[in-house]
C-alpha positions as CSV (number, residue, x, y, z in Angstrom):
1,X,69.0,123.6,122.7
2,X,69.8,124.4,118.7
3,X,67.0,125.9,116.2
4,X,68.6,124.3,113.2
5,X,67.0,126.4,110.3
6,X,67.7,125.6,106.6
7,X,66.7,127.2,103.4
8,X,66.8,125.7,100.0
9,X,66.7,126.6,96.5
10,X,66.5,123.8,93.5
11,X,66.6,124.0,90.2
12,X,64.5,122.3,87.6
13,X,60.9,123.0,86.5
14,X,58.0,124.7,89.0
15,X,56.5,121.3,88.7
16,X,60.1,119.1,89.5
17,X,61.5,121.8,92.0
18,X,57.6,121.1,94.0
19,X,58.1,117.2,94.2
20,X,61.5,117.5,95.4
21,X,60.2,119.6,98.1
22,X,57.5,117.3,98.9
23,X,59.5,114.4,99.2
24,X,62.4,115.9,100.9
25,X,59.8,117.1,103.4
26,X,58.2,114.4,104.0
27,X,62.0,112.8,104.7
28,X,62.7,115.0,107.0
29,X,59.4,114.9,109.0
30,X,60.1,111.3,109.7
31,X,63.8,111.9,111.1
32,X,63.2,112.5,114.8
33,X,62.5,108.7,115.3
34,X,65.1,107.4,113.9
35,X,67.4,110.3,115.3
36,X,67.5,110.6,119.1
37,X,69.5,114.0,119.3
38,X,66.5,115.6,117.3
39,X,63.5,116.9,119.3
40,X,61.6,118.3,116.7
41,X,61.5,119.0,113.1
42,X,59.1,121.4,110.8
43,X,59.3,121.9,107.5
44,X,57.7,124.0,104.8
45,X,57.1,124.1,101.0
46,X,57.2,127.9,99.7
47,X,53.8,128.9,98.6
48,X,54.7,132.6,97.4
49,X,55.7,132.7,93.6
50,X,57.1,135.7,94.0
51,X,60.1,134.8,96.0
52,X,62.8,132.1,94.7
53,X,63.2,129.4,97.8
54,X,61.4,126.1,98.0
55,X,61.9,124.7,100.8
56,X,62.7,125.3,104.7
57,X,63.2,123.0,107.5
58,X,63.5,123.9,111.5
59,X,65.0,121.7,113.9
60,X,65.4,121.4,117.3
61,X,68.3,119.9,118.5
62,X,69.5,119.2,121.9
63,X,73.1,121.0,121.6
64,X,75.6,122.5,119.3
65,X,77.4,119.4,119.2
66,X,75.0,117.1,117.9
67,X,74.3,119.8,115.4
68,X,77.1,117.3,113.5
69,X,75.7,114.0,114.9
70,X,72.8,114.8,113.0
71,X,74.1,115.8,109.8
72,X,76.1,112.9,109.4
73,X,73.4,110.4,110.7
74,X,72.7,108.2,107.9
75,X,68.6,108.9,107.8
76,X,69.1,112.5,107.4
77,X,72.0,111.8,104.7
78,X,69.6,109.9,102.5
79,X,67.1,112.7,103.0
80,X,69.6,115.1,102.2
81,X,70.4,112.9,98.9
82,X,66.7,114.0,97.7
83,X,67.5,117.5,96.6
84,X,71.1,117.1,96.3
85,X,71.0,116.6,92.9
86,X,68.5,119.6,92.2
87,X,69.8,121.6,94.6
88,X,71.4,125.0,93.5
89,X,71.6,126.9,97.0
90,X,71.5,126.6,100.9
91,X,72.1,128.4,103.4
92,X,72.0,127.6,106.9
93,X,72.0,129.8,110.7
94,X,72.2,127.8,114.0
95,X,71.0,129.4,117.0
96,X,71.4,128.7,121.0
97,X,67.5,128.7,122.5
C-alpha cells in the first residue's frame, strides 16, 4: 500500500486561492468511486494564515504502480485541471505502508 501525499500552493487572491481549494477538494473526495486502485482519499484546506500552502490531499493507494494509473485516470485529471491554472507549486512524497 502507497500514502500518496500532495501539497499545493495557488496563486490568486486569499478569497480565489480558498474556492479553488474547496472545489478541488471536494473533486478529489469523490475520486475513490470512480477509481478502483484508490482506497482512500483525505484532503485539507490550510486554515493557518501564517504559512503559504492551501491545500493537501492523502491517498491510499493499493501499490506503487498504480501510483500512475491513478494520475492518469481521467476523474482525477479533471480534478487536477481545477487548480492547474492557479497553481504556482507542488510537491509530492510517496511512501510504502
Amino acid at each position: 500500500m502507497v500514502k500518496h501525499i500532495v501539497t499545493f500552493k495557488l496563486k490568486g487572491t486569499p478569497e480565489e486561492r480558498r474556492a479553488a481549494s474547496e472545489k478541488f477538494a471536494a473533486a478529489l473526495n469523490a475520486l475513490p468511486e470512480a477509481i478502483p486502485c484508490l482506497l482512500a482519499m483525505e484532503t485539507g484546506i490550510n486554515e493557518n494564515p501564517a504559512e503559504s500552502w492551501d491545500v493537501v490531499l492523502i491517498a491510499t493507494i493499493d501499490s506503487m504502480e498504480n501510483v500512475e494509473v491513478y494520475a492518469k485516470h481521467p476523474a482525477h485529471v479533471a480534478a487536477a485541471a481545477i487548480v492547474g491554472p492557479l497553481k504556482e507549486n507542488r510537491a509530492c512524497v510517496d511512501y510504502i505502508v
